[in-house]
N, C-alpha and C positions, 0 to 999 in steps of 0.2 A: 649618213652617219649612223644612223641605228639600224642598215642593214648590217654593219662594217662591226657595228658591237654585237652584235645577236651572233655572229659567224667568228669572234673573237675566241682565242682557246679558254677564255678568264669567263667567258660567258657559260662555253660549254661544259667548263670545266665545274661550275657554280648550277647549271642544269643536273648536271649527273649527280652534283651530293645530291642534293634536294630528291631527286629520285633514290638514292640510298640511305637515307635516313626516312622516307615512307616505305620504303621495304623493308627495314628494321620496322619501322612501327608496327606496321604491318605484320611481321612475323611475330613480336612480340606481343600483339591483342589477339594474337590465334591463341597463342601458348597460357594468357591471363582469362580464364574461365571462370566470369562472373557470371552471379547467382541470377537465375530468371528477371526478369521486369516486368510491371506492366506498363502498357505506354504511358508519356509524361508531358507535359506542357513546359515549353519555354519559365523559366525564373518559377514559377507557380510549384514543376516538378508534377508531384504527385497527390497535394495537397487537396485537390478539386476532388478526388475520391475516399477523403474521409470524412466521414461524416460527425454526424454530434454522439457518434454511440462508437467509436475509434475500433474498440474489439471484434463487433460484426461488423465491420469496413473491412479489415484487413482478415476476417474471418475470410469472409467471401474472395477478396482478392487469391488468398493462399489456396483457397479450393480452384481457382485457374492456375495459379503460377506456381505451386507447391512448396511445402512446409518451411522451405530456406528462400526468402523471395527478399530484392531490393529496390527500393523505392528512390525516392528522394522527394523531401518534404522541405518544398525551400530551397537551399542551398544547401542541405543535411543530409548525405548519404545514407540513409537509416537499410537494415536487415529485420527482416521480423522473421522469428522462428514460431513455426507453428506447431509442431507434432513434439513430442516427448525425446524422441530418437535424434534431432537437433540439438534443443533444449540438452540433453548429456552432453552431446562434444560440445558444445560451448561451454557448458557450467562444471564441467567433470574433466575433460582431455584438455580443456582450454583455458579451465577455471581463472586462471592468474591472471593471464592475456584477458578477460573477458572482466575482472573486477573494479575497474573504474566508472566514474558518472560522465555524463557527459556535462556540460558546463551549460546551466542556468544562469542567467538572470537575477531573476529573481532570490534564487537561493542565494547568491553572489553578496545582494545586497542585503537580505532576512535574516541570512545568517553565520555575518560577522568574517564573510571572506569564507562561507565554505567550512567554516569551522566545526560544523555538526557531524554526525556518525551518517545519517542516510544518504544525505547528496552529497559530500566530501570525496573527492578524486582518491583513487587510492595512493599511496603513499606511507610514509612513515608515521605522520600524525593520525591520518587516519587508522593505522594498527596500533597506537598507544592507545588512543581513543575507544576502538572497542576492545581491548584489556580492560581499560577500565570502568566503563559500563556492563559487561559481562560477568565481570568478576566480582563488584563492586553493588551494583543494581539488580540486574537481571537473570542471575545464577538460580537454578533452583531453589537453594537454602534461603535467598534474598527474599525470593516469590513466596515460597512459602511464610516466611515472617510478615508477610502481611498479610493473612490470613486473617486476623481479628477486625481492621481498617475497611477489607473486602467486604464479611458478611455485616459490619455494620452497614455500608452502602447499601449493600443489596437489600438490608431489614429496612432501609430507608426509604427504597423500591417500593416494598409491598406495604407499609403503610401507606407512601403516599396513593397507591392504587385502591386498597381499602377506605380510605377515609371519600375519596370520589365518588367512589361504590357506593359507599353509603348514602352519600347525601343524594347521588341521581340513581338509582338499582338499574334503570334501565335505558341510561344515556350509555353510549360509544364513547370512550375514553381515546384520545389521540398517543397511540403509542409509541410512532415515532417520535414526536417532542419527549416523552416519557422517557424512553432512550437513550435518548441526547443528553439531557439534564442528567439521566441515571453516571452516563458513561463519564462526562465531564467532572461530575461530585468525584466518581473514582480515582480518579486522574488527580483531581486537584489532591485529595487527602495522600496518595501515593506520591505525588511529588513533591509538594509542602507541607502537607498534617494539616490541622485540624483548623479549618480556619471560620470564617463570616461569610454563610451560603449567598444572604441575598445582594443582589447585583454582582457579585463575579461570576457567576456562573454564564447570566448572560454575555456581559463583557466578555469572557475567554470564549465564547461561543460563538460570538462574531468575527473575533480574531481568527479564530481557527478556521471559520468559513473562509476569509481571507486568505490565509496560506494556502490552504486546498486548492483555490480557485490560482493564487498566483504561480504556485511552484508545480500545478499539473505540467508546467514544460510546453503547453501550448500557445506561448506569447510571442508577439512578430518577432523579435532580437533573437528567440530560440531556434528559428526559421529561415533568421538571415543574419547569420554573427557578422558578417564582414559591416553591416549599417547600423551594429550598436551605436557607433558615433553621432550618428542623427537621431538616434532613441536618442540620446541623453540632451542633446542640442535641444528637441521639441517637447521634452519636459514628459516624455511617455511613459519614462517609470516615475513619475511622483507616485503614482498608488503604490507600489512596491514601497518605498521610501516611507509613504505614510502610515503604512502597515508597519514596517521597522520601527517606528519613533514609538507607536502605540505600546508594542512588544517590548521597546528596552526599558519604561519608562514603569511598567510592570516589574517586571524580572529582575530590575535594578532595585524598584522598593521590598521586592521577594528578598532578594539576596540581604538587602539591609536590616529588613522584619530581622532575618534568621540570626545573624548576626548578632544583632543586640538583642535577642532574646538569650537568657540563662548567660548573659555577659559571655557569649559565645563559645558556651562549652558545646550545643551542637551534639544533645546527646540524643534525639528526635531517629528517628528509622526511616522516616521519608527520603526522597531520594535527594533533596535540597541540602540536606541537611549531610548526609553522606558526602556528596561531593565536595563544599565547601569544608569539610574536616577533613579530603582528600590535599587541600590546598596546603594543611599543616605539616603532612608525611614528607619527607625531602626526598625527591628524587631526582636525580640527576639526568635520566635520560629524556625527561619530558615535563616539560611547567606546565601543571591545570591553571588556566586565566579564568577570571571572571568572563569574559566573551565564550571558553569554550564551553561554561557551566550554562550559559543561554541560551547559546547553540543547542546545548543536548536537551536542556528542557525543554526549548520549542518542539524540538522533533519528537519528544516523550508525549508532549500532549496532540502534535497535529497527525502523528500514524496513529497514537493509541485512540484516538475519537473513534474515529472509524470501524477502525477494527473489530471494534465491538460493538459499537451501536446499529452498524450493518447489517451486521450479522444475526444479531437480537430480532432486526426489522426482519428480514429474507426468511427467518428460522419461524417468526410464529407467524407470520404468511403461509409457508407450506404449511405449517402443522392446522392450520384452520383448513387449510384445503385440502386437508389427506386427513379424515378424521380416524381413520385407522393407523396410521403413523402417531398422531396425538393418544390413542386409546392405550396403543404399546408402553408409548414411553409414558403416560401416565401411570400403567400398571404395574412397572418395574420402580417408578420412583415411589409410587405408596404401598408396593407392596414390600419395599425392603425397609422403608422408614415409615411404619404404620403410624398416622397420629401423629407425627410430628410438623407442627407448623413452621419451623424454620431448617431446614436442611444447612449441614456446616461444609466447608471440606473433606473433612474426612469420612464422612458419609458418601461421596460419591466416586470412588476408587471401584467401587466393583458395578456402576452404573455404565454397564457395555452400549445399552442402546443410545445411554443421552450421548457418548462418544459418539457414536453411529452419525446422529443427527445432526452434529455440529460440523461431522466431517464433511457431510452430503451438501448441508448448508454451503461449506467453504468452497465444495466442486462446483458446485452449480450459480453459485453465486459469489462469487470471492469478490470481496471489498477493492481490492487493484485487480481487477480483469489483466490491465499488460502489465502487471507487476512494476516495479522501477525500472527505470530504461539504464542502459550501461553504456558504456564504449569499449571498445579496442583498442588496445595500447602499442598494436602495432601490427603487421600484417601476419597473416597466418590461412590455412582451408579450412574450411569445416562442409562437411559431406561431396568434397570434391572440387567446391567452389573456391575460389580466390576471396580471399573478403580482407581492403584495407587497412591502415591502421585508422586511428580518427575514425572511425564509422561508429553510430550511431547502432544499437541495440535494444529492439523492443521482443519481447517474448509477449507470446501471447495464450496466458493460460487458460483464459476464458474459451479456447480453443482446443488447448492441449483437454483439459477436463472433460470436452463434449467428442474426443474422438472416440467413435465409434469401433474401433480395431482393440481399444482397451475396455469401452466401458459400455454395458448394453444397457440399449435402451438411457441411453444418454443422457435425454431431455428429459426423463421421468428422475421424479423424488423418491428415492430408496435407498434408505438408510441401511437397510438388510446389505448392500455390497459388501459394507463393510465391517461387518459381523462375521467374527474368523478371519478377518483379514488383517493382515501383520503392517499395511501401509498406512503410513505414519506423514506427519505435516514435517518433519525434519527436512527436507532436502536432498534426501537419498533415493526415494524414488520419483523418477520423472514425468509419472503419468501423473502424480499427485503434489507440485508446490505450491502453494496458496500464499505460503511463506518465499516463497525464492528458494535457492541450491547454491552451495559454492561458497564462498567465503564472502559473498556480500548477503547471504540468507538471512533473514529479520534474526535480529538477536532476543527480541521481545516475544518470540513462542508461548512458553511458560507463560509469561505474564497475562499474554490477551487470551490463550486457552482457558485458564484459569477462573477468568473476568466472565468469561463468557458460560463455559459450565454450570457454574454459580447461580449466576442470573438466571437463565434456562430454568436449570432445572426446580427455581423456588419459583419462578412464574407459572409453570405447569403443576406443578404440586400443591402449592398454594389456591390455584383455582380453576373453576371451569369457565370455558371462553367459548363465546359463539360471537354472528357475524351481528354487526347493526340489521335494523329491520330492513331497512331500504335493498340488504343487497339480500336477494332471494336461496341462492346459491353459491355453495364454496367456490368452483370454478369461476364467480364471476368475479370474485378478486381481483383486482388489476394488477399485474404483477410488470408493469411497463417500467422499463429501465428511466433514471433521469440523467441525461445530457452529464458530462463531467470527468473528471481524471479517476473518483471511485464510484462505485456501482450502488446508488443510493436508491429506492424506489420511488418512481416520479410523482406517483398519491401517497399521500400519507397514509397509513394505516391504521383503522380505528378497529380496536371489536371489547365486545361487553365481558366484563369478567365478573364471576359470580365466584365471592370467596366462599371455602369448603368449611373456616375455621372461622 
């Protein structure tokens, strides 16, 4: 009987497709030129070779499998671009195609369905949304008008550093906590005004660690979307949830403060206070909600942290250990503003070198190493290769900054690069994004450049800094990355400041 079917024409005939449809496939995976791999483990993928420091993981990978290489983390087809000359056709030839998130978790449930401007899929809402954050908050004319809110913070810096000084002359003051608090006070007065320092600072400090820590996109469900359903069955996002309730229950008595203050006229310049008088304007093509003024404020406070208190930390790390980088930029800030103990904004427009420093800061140390990750919104090449739609997109500028073909001498701090140099944090040139390229490129430039300037250059101006006794020499600073989604320093940084004034 089963000689009689195997010898069947129905058999043979069911033999032969099955042989021409693997010679379609066949023919067709010759013609589909995907990007390099490294090899990969059943369900795992490619996971087991990243490590707690993700940017020299895939550093190193991309120096075997080169600049355009694909992975799979999970069940997540992910691309990492590694060189500058990738990094363009995705964000320039590709830009459009290349401007979506890929879909969190976390952000899913933190914030409000997705409702924010940074993780938000692109789409329509997502282009209302940064109209009016751009145009509304973060425009230069915006940035600029906080100018008085700024340097009071930062004069709030240098007392608090002063009055420490005083009482210990020759204790190690913790500068990163310094930082954090500095960067937060900013935040909070830039998004609410003026409010009751003690205990929120801490509370949004904690929160904030939270988002960081939940929406870096490194959680199982982001790993394995197809078994969200047993996340939610085993109760694995309560911390995300718990974060949520924390966050609304804030930002709902924000919104209410603002509200019944001045019986809602909402004449305040912080950025709460803007939005919610955006709610009054009628506009027909897009309703601002209460959810998406949360949304944005979250994301205002959990990038703007970083960005600047990073940087702050990374910035006077080198400059203790390059004391001739520090000697420069000291000479230039008191040589143009002789005597003056508090430096304003407008004083530093022709300060070339603190420019210099903050850019070098950002190359070498950029607060998002792999910048935010994207997706694909549908198939297309880039440098030859075939790459999906749904694919997963991580750039990796902690990379792109230390190529050697652009930048000499890589791994050294020099600020001189970029003296006479026309390269700019905008997004236009590809050896240098800190910010990202392309239409999903931080819209907040202005704003943390600004923050960051500021601070700099009254912390160098206002005083002389050397190391704690304990550590002998500038070189022994540890300058060892800490585990995480941004590029924080794993020791704290202490050093002694001797005010001038």
């Amino acid at each position: 009987m089963a000689y009689e079917f195997l010898s069947s024409p129905a058999f043979l005939t069911l033999l032969l497709l099955i042989l021409l449809l693997k010679s379609i496939k066949l023919v067709f995976s010759k013609r589909v030129r995907l990007p390099p791999s490294p090899w990969k483990l059943p369900f795992i993928g490619n996971l087991h070779q990243i490590g707690s420091l993700p940017h020299r993981s895939l550093h190193k990978l991309s120096k075997k499998h080169g600049p355009l290489m694909l992975i799979k983390l999970g069940q997540v087809p992910t691309i990492v671009l590694s060189s500058s000359e990738m990094a363009r056709e995705a964000l320039k030839t590709h830009d459009l195609n290349f401007a979506s998130r890929p879909n969190v978790k976390a952000a899913d449930i933190m914030l409000y369905g997705n409702m924010d401007l940074s993780l938000a899929p692109y789409g329509d809402r997502w282009r209302h949304l940064r109209k009016i954050t751009v145009t509304n908050l973060l425009s230069v004319r915006r940035v600029q008008s906080l100018h008085a809110s700024r340097e009071d913070e930062v004069a709030h810096l240098m007392d608090k550093i002063i009055s420490q000084a005083s009482s210990s002359p020759s204790e190690a003051l913790n500068m990163s906590d310094l930082f954090r608090c500095f960067t937060i006070d900013m935040l909070c007065t830039s998004i609410m005004g003026k409010l009751t320092r003690e205990g929120m600072n801490e509370r949004l400090r904690e929160m904030i660690e939270e988002n960081i820590v939940l929406l870096g996109g490194s959680n199982f469900e982001d790993f394995y979307p197809s078994l969200t359903w047993l996340i939610s069955l085993l109760g694995l996002d309560e911390r995300a949830k718990r974060t949520f309730r924390k966050w609304e229950a804030v930002l709902s008595q924000m919104i209410e403060d603002h509200l019944r203050r001045d019986d809602g006229n909402l004449k305040g310049d912080n950025f709460a206070d803007i939005l919610l008088s955006l709610q009054k304007v009628p506009n027909t093509d897009f309703t601002l909600t209460n959810e998406h003024i949360k949304a944005l404020l979250m994301d205002m406070f959990v990038a703007g942290t970083d960005t600047t208190n990073i940087s702050l930390e990374w910035g006077m790390a080198e400059l203790i250990r390059n004391p001739q980088v520090m000697k420069k930029l000291q000479n230039e800030l008191r040589g143009i503003e002789t005597g003056k103990t508090m430096l304003r904004g407008d004083d530093l427009s022709e300060m070339h070198y603190l420019k210099a420093v903050i850019k070098e800061t950002l190359r070498l140390h950029p607060p998002a190493p792999l910048l935010l990750p994207r997706e694909t919104m549908q198939s297309c090449e880039i440098g030859g290769y075939q790459i999906h739609g749904k694919t997963k997109v991580i750039i990796n500028f902690w990379s792109i900054g230390r190529d050697p073909k652009f930048w000499d001498n890589a791994e050294e701090f020099q600020p001189e690069r970029f003296m006479d140099n026309p390269i700019d944090f905008k997004g236009l040139d590809f050896d240098y994004i800190p910010f990202g390229a392309g239409r999903r490129v931080c819209p907040a430039i202005q704003f943390a450049v600004s923050n960051l300037e500021l601070a700099l250059a009254n912390l160098v101006n206002r005083f002389d800094w050397k190391l704690p006794d304990y550590i002998k020499d500038e070189k022994e600073v540890d300058m060892t990355e800490a585990p995480g989604a941004t590029m924080r320093m794993k020791k704290k940084l202490y050093l002694v400041p001797k005010p001038r004034f």
